[in-house]
C-alpha positions in Angstrom: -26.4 15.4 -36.5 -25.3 11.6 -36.0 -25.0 10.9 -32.2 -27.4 7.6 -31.2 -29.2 10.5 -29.2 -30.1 12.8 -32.2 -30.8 9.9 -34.6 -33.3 8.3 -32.1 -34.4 11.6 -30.9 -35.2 14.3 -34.1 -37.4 17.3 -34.4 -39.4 16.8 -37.6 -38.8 20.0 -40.3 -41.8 21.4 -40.6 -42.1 21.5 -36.8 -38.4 23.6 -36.7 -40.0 25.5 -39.5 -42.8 26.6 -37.2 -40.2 27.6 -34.6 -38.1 29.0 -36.3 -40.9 31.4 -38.1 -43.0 31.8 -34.5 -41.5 34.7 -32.3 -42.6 33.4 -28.8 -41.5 29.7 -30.1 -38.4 30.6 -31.4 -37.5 32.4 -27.5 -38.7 29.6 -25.9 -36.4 27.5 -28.1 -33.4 30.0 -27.8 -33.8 29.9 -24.1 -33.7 26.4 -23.6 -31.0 26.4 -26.0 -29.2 28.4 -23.9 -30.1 26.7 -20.6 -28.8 22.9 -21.8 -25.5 24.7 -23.3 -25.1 26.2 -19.6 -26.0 22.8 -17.8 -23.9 21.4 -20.3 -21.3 23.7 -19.4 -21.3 23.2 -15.4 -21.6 19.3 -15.4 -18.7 18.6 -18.4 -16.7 16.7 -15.3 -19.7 14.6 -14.0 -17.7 11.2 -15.6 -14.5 12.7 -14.3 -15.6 12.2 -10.9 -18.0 9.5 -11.5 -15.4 7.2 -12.2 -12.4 8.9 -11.3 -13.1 10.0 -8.1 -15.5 7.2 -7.8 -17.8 9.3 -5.9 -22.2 9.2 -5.6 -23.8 10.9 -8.7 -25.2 13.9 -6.2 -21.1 14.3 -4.8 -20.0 14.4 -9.0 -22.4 16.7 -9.9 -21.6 19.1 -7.2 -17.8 18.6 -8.0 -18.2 19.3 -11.2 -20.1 22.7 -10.8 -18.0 23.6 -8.4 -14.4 22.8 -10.3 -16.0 25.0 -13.5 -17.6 27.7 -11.5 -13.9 28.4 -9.8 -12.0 28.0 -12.8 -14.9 28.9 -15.7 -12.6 31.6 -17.5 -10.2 28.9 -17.8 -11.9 26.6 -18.6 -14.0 28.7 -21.3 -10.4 30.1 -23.3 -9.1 27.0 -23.5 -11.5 25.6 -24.7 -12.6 28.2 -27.6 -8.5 27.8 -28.4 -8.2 23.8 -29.0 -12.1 24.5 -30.9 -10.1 27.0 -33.1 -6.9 25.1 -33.5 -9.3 21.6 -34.2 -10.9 23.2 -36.9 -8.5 24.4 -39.0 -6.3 20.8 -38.4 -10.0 19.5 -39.4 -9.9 21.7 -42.6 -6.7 21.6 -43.6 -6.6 17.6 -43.7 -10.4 17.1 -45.1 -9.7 19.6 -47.9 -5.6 17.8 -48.5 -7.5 14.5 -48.6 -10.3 14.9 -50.7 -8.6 17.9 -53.3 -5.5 14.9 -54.1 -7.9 12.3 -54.8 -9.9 15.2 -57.2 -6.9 15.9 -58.8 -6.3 12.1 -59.2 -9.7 11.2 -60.4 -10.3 14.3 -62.5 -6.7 16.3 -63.1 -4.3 13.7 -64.1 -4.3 12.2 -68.1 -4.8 9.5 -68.8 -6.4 8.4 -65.4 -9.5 11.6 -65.8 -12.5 10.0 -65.8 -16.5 10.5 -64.9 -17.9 7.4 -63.6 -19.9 5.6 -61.4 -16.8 3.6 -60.0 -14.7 7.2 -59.4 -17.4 8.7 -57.5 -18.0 5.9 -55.4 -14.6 5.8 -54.5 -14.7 9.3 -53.6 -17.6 9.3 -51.4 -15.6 6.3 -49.7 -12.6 7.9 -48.7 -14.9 11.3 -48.1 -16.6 8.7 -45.5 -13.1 7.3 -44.1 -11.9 11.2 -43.7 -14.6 12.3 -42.2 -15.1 9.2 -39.6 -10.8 9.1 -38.8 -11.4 13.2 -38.1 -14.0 13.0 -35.9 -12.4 9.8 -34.2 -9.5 12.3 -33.6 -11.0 15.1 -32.5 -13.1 13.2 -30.2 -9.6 11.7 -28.6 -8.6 15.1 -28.3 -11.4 16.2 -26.6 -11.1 13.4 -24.0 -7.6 13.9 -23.5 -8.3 18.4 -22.7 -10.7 17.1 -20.4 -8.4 15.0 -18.5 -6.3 17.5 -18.4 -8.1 20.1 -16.9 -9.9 17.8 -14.2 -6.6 16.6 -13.2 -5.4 20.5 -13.1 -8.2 21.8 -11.6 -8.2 19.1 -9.3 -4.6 19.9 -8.1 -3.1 16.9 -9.9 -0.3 17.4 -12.4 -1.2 15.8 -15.3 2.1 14.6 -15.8 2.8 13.1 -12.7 -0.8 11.6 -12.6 -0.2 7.6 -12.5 -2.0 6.7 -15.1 -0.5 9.2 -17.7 3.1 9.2 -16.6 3.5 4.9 -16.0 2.4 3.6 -19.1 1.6 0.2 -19.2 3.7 -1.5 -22.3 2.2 -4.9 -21.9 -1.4 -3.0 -23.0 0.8 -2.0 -26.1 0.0 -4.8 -28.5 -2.8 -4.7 -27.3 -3.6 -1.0 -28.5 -2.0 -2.0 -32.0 -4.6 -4.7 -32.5 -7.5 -2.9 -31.8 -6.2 0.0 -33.9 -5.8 -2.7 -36.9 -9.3 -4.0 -35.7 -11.1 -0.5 -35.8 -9.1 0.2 -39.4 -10.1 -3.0 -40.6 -13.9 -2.3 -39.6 -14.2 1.6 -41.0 -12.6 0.0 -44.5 -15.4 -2.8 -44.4 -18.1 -0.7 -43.7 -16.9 2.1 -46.2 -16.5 -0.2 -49.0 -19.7 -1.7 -48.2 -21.5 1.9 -48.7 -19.1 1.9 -51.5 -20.5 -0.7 -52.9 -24.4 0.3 -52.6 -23.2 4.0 -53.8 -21.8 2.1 -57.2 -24.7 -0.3 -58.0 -27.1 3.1 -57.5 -25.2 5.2 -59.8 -25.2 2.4 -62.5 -28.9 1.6 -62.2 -30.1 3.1 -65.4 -33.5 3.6 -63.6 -32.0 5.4 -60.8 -29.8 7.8 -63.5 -33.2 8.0 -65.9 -35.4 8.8 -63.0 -36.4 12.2 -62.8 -37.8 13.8 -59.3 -39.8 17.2 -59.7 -39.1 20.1 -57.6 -41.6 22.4 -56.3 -40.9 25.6 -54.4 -42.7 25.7 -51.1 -44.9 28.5 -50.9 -43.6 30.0 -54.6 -40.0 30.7 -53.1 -40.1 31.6 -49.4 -36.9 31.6 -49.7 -36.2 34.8 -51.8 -39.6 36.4 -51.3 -42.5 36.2 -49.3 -44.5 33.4 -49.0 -47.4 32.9 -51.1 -47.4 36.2 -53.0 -47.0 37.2 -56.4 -43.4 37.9 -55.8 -42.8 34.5 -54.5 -44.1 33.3 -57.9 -42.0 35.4 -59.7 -39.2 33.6 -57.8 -40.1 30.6 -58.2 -40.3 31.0 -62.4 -36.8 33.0 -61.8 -35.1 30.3 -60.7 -36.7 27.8 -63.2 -38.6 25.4 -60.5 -40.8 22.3 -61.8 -43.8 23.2 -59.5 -45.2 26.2 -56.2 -46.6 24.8 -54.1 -49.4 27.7 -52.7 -51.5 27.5 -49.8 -55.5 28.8 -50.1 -58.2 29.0 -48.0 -61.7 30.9 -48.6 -62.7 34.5 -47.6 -65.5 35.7 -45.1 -67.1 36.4 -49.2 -66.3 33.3 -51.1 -63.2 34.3 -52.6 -60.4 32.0 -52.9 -57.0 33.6 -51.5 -53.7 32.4 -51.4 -52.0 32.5 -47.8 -51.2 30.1 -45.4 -51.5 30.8 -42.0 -55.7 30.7 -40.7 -54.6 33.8 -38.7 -52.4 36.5 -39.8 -50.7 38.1 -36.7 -47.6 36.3 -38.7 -47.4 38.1 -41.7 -49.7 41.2 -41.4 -49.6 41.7 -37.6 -53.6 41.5 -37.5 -55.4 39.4 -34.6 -57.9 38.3 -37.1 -58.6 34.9 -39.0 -58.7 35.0 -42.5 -62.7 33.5 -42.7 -63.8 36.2 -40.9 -62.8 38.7 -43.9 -63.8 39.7 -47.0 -61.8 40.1 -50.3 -61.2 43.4 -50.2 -60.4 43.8 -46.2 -57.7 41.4 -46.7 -56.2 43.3 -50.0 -55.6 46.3 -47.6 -53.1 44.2 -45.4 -49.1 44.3 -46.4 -47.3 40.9 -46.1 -44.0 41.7 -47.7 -42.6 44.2 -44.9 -42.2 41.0 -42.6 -39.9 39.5 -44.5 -37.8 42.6 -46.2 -38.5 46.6 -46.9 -37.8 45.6 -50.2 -40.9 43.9 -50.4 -42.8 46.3 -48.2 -46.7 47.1 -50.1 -46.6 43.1 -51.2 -50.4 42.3 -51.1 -52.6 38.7 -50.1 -52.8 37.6 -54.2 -56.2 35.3 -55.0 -55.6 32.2 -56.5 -57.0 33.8 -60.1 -53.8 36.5 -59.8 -51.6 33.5 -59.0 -52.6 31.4 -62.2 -52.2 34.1 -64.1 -48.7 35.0 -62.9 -47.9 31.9 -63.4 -48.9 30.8 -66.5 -47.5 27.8 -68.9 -43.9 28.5 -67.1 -44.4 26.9 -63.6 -46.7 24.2 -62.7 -49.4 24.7 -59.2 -49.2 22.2 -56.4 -52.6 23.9 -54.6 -52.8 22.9 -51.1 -56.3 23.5 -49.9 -56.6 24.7 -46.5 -60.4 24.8 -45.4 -61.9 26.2 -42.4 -65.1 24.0 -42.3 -65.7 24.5 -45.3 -64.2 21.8 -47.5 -66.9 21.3 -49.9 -66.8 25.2 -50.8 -63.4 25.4 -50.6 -62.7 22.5 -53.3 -66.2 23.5 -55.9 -64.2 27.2 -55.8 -60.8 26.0 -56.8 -62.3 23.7 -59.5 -64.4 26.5 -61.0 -61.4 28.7 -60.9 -59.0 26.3 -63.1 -61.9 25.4 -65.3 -62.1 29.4 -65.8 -58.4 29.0 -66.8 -58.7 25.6 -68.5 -55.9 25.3 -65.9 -56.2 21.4 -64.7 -53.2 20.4 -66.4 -51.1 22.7 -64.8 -52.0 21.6 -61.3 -52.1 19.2 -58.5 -54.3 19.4 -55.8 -53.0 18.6 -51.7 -54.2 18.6 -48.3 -54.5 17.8 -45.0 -58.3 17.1 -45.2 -59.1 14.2 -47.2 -62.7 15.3 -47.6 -61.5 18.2 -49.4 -59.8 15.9 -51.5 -62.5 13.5 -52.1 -64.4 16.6 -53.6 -62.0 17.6 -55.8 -62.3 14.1 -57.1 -66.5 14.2 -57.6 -66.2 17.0 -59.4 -63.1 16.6 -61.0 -61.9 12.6 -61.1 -59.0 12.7 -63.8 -57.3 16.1 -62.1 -54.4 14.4 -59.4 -54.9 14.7 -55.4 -52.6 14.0 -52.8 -52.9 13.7 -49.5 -50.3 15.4 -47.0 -49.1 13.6 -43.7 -47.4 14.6 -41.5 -46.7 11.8 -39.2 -46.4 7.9 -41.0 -46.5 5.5 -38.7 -47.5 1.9 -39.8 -48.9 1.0 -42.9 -51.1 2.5 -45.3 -54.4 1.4 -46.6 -55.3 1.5 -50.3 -57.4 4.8 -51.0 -58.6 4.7 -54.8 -59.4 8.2 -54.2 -55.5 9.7 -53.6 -53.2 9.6 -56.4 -50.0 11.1 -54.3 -49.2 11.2 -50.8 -47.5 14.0 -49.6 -45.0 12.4 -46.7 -42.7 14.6 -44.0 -39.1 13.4 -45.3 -38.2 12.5 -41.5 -40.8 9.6 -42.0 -39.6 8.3 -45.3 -38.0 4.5 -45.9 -37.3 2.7 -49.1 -40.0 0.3 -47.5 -42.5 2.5 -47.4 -41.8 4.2 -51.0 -42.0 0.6 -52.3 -45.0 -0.3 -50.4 -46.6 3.3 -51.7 -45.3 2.7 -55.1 -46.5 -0.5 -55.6 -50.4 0.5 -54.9 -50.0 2.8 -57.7 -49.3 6.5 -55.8 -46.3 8.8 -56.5 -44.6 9.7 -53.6 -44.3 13.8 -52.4 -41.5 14.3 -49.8 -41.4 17.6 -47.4 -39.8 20.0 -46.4 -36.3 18.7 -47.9 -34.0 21.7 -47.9 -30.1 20.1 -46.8 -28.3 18.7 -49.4 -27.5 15.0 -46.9 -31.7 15.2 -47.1 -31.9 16.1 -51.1 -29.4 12.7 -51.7 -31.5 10.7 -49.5 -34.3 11.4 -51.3 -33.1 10.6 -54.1 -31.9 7.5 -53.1 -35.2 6.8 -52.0 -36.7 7.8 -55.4 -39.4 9.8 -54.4 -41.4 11.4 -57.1 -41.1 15.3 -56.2 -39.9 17.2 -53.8 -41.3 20.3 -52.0 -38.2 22.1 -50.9 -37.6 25.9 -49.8 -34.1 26.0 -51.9 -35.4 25.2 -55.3 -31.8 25.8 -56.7 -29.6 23.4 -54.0 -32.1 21.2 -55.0 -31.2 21.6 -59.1 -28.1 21.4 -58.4 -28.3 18.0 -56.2 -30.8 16.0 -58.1 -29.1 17.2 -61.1 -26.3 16.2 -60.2 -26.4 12.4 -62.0 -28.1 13.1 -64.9 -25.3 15.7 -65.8 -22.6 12.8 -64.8 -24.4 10.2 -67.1 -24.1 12.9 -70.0 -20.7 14.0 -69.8 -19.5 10.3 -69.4 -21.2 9.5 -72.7 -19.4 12.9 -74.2 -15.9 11.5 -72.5 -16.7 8.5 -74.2 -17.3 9.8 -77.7 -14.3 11.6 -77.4 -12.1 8.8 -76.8 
């Protein structure tokens, strides 16, 4: 989204994420959905007759129902028609546009090449199409809705003053602003240009590396924080799992995420409030598909040793007031498995984390927020922290980076988010699509080599 609305006014990820995964929140949000697409729908002509008509705000809105409630079929075909035929014009001249300058840059001998300068290029004129497209469409848009408040108003379009008398001494003055607007979008483009080509050729930006760990093993193809999701996450060849654990009614340390687990088990009850072996007769795989149907709550030992030497643990500790046990148990558990280089340690709860770093001072901690706002004091205790991507600025990498901390960004799952953190140059990623992510922050690195390979070959 990249209205001056949605940009000002975002939902964070990880809140969507809760939606999205809560029944009751998820229809709340589907209802409201539906509700503002409805409003949406009945007030379209509010501007019509605002200026238009010139009439009071309470006299457009009750135009503007009325003209759609009378003529809502209409209104409602025609519109899903120009949507069709707008998006295959929009596809059709994206996909001519950017395929010719492809087979320019990366088709033609001698002029095939893969470089910094080429790609920049590309991304400008991907920019310029896309901003000319939605420009268009946009003046499309405005000119159906003219149309149909001048029709539904009674008005022929076409004999409607200010569509059939146009005024040719404006004319000129059309053409300058045209030149004006082109002028600008070229400017600004080859500004980002610019930026895109003196990031590509940093040799610190190509050399730097950004880990990626697959949120709760690999939610994504299994689920969450079971042994299956581990499997998943080694399948597809992740850096890090990040796993969630929390401490039984009995002291034993179990990976799962939620406190309660109507979610995943359909049970009322808390995870603290049973034992080991109460909670190994619940089944969380059905949830998420038959397939997985008999999937058990794993402890963190069954995890370790799932995972071995082929995927690193990013262990976020999730205590019920009981941080002190919570953290001793984890340490005693990789000590057991002389695991410590294999693992980082996260939360919420930074006297969790302070534990963890009596006990245990050269294993790495990181603490997770979810909302940065302002500045952030030096803590000798945190070697990471673990930011919501929505927060994240090249200011505040910088100002992270330069106390000594890496810097963990969540939940980063589009690939527009994936290339902003990377521009950013965060130090890992927790992502639920481990293998966009591969691909994306890849992507660079795999330029760099087969430009030295074109090179050689030359």
């Amino acid at each position: 989204m990249s209205t001056i609305i949605t940009d000002a006014f975002f939902i964070p990820e990880f809140i969507m994420d809760t939606i999205l995964k809560t029944p009751s929140f998820l229809f709340l949000y589907t209802v409201f959905s539906i509700i503002a697409f409805i409003v949406a729908f009945y007030l379209v002509f509010i501007f019509h007759n605002l200026f238009i008509a010139e009439v009071s705000v309470k006299e457009a809105v009750s135009n503007s129902v009325s003209m759609v409630s009378k003529n809502k079929v209409n209104f409602l075909v025609a519109a899903i028609k120009l949507g069709i035929k707008i998006s295959v014009f929009s596809l059709l001249v994206y996909s001519t546009v950017i395929f010719t300058f492809i087979f320019i840059f990366y088709v033609i001998p001698p002029l095939k090449s893969f470089n910094a300068l080429s790609l920049s290029i590309l991304f400008l004129i991907n920019k310029a199409t896309v901003f000319i497209i939605v420009n268009i469409v946009s003046a499309i848009n405005v000119v159906f809705l003219n149309q149909k408040y001048h029709e539904y108003k009674g008005v022929v379009a076409k004999s409607h003053p200010v569509l059939s008398k146009p005024n040719h001494t404006h004319i000129p003055l059309l053409k300058y602003a045209l030149l004006g607007l082109l002028i600008t979008t070229l400017l600004v483009q080859g500004y980002g240009a610019y930026k895109t080509t003196m990031t590509f050729e940093n040799p610190e930006f190509l050399e730097h590396k950004i880990y990626i760990t697959s949120h709760r093993g690999n939610s994504s193809d299994a689920p969450e924080n079971t042994i299956a999701a581990i499997r998943a996450a080694k399948k597809v060849r992740a850096d890090a799992a990040e796993i969630d654990v929390q401490l039984t009614k009995d002291g034993h340390v179990v990976v799962i995420h939620d406190f309660k687990l109507n979610r995943l088990a359909k049970d009322p009850r808390t995870v603290v409030d049973l034992t080991l072996a109460e909670l190994k007769a619940l089944e969380v795989g059905s949830w998420f598909s038959n397939n997985f149907k008999g999937e058990k709550i794993p402890t963190l030992n069954e995890v370790i040793e799932e995972a071995g030497n082929a995927i690193k643990l990013n262990i976020e500790l999730k205590p019920s007031n009981d941080e002190k046990e919570l953290a001793n148990a984890v340490i005693e558990i990789l000590k057991q498995y002389n695991y410590f280089d294999h693992t980082v340690i996260s939360s919420l709860n930074k006297e969790a984390l302070f534990q963890v770093k009596k006990i245990k001072p050269s294993l790495s901690v990181g603490y997770i927020v979810p909302f940065a706002l302002g500045s952030f004091d030096f803590e000798e205790n945190i070697d990471f922290y673990s930011i919501e991507m929505s927060f994240l600025s090249k200011g505040l990498v910088e100002q992270l980076k330069n106390q000594g901390k890496e810097v963990h960004a969540w939940t980063v799952n589009s690939e527009a988010d994936l290339k902003k953190m990377q521009r950013l140059e965060v130090n890992s990623i927790i992502t639920d699509n481990p293998v966009l992510a591969k691909k994306v922050l890849s992507t660079n690195l795999l330029e760099k080599g087969i430009l030295e390979i074109l090179s050689l070959l030359d």
